[in-house]
MDTraj code that builds the backbone (N, CA, C; nanometers):
import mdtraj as md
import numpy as np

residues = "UNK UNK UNK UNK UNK UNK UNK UNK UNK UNK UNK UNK UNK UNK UNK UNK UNK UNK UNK UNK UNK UNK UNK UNK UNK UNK UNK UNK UNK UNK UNK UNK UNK UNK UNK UNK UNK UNK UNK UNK UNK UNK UNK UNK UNK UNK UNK UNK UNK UNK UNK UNK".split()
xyz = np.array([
    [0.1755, 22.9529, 9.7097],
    [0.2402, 22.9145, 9.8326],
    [0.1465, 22.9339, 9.9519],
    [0.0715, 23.0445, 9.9339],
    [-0.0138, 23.0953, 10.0716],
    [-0.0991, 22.9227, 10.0671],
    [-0.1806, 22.8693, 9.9524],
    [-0.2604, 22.7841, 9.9545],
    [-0.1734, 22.6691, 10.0064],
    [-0.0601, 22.6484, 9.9896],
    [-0.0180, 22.5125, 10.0511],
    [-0.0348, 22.5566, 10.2318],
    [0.0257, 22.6791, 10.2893],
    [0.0252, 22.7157, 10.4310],
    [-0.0917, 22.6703, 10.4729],
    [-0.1914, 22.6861, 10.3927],
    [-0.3496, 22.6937, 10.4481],
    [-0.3905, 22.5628, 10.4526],
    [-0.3392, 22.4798, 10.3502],
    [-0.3956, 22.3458, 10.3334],
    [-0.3125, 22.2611, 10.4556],
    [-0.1664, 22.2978, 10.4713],
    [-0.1005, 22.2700, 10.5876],
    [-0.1509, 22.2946, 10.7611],
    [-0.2065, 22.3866, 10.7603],
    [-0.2538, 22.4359, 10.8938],
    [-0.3799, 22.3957, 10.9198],
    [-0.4814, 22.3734, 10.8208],
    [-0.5590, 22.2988, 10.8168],
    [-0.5386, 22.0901, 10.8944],
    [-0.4829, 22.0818, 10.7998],
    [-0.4363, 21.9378, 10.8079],
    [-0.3323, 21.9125, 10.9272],
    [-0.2413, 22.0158, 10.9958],
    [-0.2413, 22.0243, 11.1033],
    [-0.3053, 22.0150, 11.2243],
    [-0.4243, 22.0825, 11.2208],
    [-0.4787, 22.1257, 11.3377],
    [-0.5472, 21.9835, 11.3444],
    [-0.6085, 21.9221, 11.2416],
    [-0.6833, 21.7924, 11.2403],
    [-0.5772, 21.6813, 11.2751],
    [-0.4989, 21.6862, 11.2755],
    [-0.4190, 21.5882, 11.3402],
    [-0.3846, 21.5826, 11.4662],
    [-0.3820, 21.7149, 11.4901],
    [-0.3155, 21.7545, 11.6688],
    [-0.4526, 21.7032, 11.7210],
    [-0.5468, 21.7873, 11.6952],
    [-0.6528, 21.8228, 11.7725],
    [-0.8206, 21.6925, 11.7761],
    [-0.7900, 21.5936, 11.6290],
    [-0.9244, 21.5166, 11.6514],
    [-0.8787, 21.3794, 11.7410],
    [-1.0167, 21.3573, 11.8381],
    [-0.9798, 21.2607, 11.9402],
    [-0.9351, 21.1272, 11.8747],
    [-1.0106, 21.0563, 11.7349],
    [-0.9858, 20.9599, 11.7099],
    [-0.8558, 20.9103, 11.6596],
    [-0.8229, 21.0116, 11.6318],
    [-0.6422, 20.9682, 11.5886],
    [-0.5777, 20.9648, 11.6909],
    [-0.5397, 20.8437, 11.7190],
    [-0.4764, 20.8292, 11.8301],
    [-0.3692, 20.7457, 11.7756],
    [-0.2253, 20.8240, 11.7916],
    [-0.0955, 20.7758, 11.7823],
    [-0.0375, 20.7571, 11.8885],
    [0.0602, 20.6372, 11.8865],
    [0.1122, 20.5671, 11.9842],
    [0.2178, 20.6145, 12.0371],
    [0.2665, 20.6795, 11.9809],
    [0.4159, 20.7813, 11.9891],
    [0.4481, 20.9341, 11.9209],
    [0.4806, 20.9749, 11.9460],
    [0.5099, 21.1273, 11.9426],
    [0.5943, 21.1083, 11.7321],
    [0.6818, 20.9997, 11.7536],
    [0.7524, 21.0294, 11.6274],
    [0.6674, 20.9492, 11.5335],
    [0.5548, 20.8688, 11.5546],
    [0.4672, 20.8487, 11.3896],
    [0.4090, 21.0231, 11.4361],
    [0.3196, 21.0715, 11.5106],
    [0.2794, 21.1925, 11.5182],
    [0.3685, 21.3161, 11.4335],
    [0.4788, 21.2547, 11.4131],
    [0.5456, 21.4084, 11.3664],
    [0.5651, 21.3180, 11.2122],
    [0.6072, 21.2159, 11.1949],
    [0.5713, 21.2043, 11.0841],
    [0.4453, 21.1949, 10.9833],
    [0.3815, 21.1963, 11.0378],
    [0.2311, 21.2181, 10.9517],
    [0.2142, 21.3988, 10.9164],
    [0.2536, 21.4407, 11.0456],
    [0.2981, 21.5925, 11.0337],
    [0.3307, 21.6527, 10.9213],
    [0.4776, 21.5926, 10.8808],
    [0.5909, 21.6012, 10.7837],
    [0.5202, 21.5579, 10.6210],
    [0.4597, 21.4439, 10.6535],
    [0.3949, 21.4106, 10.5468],
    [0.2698, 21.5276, 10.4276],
    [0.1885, 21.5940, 10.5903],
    [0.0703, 21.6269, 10.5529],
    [0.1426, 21.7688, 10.4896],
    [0.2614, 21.8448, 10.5063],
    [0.3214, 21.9094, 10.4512],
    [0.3589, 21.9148, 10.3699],
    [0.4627, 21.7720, 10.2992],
    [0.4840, 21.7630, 10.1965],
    [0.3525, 21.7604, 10.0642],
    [0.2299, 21.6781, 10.1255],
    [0.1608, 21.6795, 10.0408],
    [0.0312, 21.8292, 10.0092],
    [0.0594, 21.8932, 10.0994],
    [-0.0256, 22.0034, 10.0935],
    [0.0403, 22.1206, 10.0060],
    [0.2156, 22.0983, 9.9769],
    [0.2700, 22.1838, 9.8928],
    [0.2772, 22.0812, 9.7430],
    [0.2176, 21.9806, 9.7703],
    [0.2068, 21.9255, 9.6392],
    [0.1160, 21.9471, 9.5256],
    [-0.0173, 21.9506, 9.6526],
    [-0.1756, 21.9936, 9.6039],
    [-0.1955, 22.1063, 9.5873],
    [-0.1196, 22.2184, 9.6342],
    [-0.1102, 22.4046, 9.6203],
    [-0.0068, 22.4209, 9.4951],
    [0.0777, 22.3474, 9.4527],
    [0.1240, 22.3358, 9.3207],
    [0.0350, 22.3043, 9.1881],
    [-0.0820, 22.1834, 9.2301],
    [-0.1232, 22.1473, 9.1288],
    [-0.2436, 22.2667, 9.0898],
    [-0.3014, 22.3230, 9.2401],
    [-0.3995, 22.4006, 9.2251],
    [-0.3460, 22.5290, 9.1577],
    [-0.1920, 22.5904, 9.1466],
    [-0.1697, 22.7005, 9.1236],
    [-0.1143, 22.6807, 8.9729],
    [-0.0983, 22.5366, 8.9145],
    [-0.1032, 22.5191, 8.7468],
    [-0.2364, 22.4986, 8.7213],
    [-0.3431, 22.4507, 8.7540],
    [-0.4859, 22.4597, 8.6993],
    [-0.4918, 22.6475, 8.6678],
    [-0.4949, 22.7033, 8.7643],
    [-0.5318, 22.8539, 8.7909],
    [-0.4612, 22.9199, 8.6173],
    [-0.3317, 22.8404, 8.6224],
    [-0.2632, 22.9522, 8.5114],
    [-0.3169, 22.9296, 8.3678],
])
top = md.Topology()
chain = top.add_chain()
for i, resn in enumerate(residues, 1):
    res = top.add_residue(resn, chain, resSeq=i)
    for name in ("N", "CA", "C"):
        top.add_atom(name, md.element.get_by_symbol(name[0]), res)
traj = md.Trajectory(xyz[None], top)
């Protein structure tokens, strides 16, 4: 779980913060958000069945 937070906050900050992404509206902005969440607890799942 910690690895999805990390992969989330990561992929967060690159969305808020790089100049070239430039969204037109606040609600694709929160959905890409929503997205990069869902898929960062997807990829911290797959990484935590490789591990076992």
């Amino acid at each position: 779980m910690f690895v999805g937070v990390g992969i989330f906050a990561l992929s967060f900050l690159v969305i808020q913060f790089t100049s070239f992404l430039d969204f037109e509206s606040s609600f694709i902005k929160n959905i890409c958000c929503t997205y990069a969440l869902i898929i960062s607890f997807m990829v911290s799942k797959v990484i935590s069945n490789l591990l076992e």
